[in-house]
N, C-alpha and C positions, 0 to 999 in steps of 0.2 A: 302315466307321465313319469313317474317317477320309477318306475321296472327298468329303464334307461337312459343312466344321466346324463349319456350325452343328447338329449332333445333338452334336457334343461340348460347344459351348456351352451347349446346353439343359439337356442332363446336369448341368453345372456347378448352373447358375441351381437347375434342380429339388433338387439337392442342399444347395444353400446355403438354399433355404426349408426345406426337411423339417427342416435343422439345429436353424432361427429356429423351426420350430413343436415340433420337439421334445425339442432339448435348448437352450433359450433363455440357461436359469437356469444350466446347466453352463458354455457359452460365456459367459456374464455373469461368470463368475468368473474363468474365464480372464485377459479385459480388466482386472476390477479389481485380481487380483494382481498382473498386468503392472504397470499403471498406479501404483498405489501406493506397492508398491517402487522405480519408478522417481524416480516425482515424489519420495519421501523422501531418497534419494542426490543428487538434483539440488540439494537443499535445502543438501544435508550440504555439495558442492561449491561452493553459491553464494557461501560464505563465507573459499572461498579462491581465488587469483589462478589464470589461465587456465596462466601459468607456469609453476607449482608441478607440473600433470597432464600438460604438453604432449609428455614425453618418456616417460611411463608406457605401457607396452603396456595394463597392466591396465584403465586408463581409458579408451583407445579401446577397446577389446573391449566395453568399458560400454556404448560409445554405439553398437560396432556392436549389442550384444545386444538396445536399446532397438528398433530396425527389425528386427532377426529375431523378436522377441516380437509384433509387427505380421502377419508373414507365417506364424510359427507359428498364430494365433490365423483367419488365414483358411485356412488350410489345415486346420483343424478342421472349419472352417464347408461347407469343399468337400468333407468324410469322407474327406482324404485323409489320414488317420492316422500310416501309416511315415513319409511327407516332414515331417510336424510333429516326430517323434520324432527324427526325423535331425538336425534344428534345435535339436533339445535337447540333444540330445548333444555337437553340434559347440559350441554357446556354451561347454558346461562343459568340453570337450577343448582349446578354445583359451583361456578363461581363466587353468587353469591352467599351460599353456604359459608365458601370457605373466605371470603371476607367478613362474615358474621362474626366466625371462627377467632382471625386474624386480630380483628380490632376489641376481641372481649378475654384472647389470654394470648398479649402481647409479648410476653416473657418465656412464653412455654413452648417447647422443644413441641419438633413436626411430629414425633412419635406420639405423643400426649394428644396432639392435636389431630389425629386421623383415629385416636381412638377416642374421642369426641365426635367426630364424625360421624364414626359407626355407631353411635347412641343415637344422633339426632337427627340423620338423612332421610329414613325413611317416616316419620312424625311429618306431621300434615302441618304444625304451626312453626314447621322449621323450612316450609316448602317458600320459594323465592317468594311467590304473592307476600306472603304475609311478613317475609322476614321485612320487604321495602315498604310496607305497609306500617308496621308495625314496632319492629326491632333494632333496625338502623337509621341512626341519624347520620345527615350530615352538615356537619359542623365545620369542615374544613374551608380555610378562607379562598379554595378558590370557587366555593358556592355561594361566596357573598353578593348579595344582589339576586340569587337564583332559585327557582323552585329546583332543588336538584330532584328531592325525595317524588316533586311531583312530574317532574319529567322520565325519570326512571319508571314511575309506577303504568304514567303512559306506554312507554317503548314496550313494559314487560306485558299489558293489555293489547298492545297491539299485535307483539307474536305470537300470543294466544289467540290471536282471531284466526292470523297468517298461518299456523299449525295444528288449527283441528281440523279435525282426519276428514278428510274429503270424500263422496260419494262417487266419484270418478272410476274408483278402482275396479268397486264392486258392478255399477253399471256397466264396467268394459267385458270384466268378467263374466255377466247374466249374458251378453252380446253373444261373443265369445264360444260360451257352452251350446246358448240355445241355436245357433248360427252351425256350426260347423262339428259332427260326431268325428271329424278325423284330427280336430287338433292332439295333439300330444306331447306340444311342447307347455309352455308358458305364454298367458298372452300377451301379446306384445300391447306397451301402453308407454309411448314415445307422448310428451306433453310439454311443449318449450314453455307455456304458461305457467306448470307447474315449476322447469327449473327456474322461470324469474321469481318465482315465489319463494323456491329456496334463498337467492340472491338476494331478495327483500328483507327475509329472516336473517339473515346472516351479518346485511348491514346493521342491523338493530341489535344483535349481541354485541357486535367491536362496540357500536356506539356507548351502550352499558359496561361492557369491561372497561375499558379507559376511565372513563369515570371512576370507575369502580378500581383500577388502577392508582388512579391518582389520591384514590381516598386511601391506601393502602401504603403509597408512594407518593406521598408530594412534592418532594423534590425534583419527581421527575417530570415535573411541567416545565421549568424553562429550556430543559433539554427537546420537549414538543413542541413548545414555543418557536424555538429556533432552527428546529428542522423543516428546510423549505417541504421537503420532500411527503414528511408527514402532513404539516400543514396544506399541503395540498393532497394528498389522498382523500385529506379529512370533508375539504370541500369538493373532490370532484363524487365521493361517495354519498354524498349530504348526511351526514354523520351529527346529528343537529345539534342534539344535549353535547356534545364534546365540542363542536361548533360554537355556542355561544361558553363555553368556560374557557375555550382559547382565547377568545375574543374580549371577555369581560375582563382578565384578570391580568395584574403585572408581571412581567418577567422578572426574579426574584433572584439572585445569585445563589449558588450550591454552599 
């Protein structure tokens, strides 16, 4: 298979149409909840100085997640399902890190704080489970009245079920070998089920960053409050935990 990369390329190509022809509308969603929630936070950000975010982990994570959201959404396209799931996982494993980061050395330059990172990223009692478990509170008044800690712990329980590795790939593959000595490319493994699975995941990170946003930035709630626009992404995506803190809580002047 690999003595000629163009049957792997083919594979690719073949794969990325069957996607477009058959799960269009699933990939369609993918792109617009991407997009959405991004363009909406860009909004929320345009209205404050470059200064204010320059030193926040949380914020570049934003921008890295903005091109991982890019490379998740092709890697759908190519049925490569685990490597998008991987991508999901890793944006909500390192946001929360770096609001851990954020909210414990609020004074100290980004340089300081990615060299924190590299201390503690790879440590198992620094892994999101346990940071929401265990390490972050919240305390911010727009969790009053809310289990936030326990609604986070849920979302981040449920994209662990949504993202362990599936038996699909390997079965397609035993198929595959034992079926046909003349394949030679890659086998083809087109599954609209799995990209709404990706879309399922994905909804449940925005849900957690926002939050986790807002724990970082709270002043940037009356600006979501008052965005029709957000506000409605929010519920047409059912974005729950960010759902009921829109809902629960006052619109506060800046």
């Amino acid at each position: 298979m690999l003595k000629d990369s163009s049957n792997v390329i083919k594979s690719f190509q073949d794969n990325i149409q069957k996607s477009k022809d058959e799960c269009g509308n699933k990939l369609a969603d993918i792109r617009d909840l991407s997009y959405n929630f991004f363009h909406c936070f860009g909004s929320f950000a345009d209205g404050n100085t470059f200064e204010r975010f320059k030193d926040s982990l949380v914020f570049w994570w934003y921008v890295e997640s903005t091109e991982i959201s890019v490379y998740t959404l092709y890697l759908s396209y190519c049925g490569l399902y685990r490597n998008a799931f991987d991508n999901i996982r890793h944006v909500l494993e390192s946001i929360v890190q770096a609001l851990y980061i954020d909210v414990n050395h609020p004074n100290t330059s980004l340089q300081t704080k990615l060299e924190i990172l590299k201390e503690i990223e790879d440590k198992r009692e620094y892994h999101a489970s346990r940071l929401l478990q265990e390490k972050l509170s919240f305390k911010s008044e727009f969790c009053e009245g809310l289990d936030c800690k326990g609604a986070l712990n849920t979302s981040y329980k449920d994209l662990s079920k949504i993202v362990h590795p599936s038996h699909k790939k390997v079965i397609a593959t035993i198929r595959d070998a034992m079926g046909s000595s003349k394949n030679k490319g890659l086998s083809e493994l087109v599954d609209c089920g799995e990209v709404a699975r990706v879309f399922d995941s994905l909804k449940i990170v925005y849900d957690v960053f926002y939050v986790l946003v807002l724990t970082e930035f709270p002043d940037f709630l009356p600006f979501m409050k008052n965005d029709k626009d957000f506000v409605a992404c929010v519920k047409k995506y059912e974005l729950s935990t960010l759902g009921k803190v829109l809902s629960s809580t006052r619109t506060t002047s800046k």
